[in-house]
N, C-alpha and C positions, 0 to 999 in steps of 0.2 A: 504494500500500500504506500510506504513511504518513497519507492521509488517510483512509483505514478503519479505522485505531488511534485517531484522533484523532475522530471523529468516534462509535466503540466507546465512548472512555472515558467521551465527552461526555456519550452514552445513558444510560450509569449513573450516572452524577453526577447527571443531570438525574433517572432515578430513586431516585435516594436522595435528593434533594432533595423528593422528593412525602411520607415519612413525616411521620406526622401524631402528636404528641402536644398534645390536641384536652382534656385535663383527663377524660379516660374513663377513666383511672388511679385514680379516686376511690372506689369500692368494691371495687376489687383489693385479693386479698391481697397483706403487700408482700412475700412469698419469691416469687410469682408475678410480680410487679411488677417487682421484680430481674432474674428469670430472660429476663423478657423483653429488658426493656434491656441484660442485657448477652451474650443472643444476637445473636452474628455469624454474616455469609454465609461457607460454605461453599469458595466457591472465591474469597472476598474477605475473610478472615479481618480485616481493617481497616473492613469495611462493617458497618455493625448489618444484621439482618434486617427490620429495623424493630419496629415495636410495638402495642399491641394495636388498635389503628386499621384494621392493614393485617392482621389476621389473621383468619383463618376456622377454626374446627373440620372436621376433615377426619377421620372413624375410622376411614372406610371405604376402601378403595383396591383397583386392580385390577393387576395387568402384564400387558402387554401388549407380547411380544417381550422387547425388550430396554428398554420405558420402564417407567415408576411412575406408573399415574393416581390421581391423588388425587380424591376424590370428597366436594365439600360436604355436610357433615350438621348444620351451623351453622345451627337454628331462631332462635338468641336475636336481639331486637329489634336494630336495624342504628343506630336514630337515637343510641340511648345512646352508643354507640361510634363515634359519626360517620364511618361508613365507607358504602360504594356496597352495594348490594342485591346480592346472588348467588344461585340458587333451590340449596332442599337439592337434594341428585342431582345438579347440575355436576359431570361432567367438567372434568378438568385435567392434562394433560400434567405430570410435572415433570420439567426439564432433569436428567439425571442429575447434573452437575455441583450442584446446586441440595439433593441431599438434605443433613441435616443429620444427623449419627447421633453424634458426640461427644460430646452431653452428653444427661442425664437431660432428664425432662419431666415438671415437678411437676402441670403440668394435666391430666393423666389425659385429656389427648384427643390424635388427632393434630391437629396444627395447618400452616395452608400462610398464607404471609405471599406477597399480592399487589398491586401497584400500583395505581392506581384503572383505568390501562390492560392490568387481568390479568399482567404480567410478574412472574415466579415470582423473587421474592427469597429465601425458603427452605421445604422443607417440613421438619416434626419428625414421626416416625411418633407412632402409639400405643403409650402404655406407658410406660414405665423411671422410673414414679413414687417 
């Protein structure tokens, strides 16, 4: 058991060690710029969610059951933001634990922040601009 905690923790250190601020902060607005950095995960209120590296516009979404799919609608070019490719229409599970609802979202989009290996660090719905 104790090496399933240790090895748990490991996992997420080693993904929050993947955020990338890559200088794509440059033509952000900085209330957006802010909001981003100092959005934190969810059920790790000490971890950032990361930053706009790791984000995807996501407006659209489904449930299903008892999950939240979030669905890529992120056209904008991928190289500016030095992030990995995802086609608009992905699917994405978000861990429930994983939703973020506490604070506003001045980007007027939903947004789902993922790792380069898709692991879901937070999703922020549409809205509460």
């Amino acid at each position: 058991m104790k090496g399933l905690v240790l090895c748990t923790a490991f996992g997420c250190l080693m993904s929050v060690a993947s955020a990338r601020d890559l200088g794509q902060w440059g033509s952000t607005d900085p209330t957006v710029r802010e909001w981003y950095q100092a959005l934190m995960q969810p059920d790790n209120p000490a971890v950032s969610c990361c930053g706009e590296a790791d984000a995807y516009w996501a407006d659209s979404f489904e449930v299903d059951g008892d999950k939240y799919v979030a669905i890529i609608t992120d056209s904008r070019p991928d190289e500016p933001l030095r992030r990995k490719h995802i086609d608009v229409g992905t699917k994405i599970v978000v861990p429930n634990h994983k939703l973020k609802y506490d604070q506003s979202n001045p980007t007027g989009h939903g947004i789902i922040f993922l790792s380069r290996g898709d692991y879901v660090y937070c999703y922020v719905a549409p809205g509460g601009v």
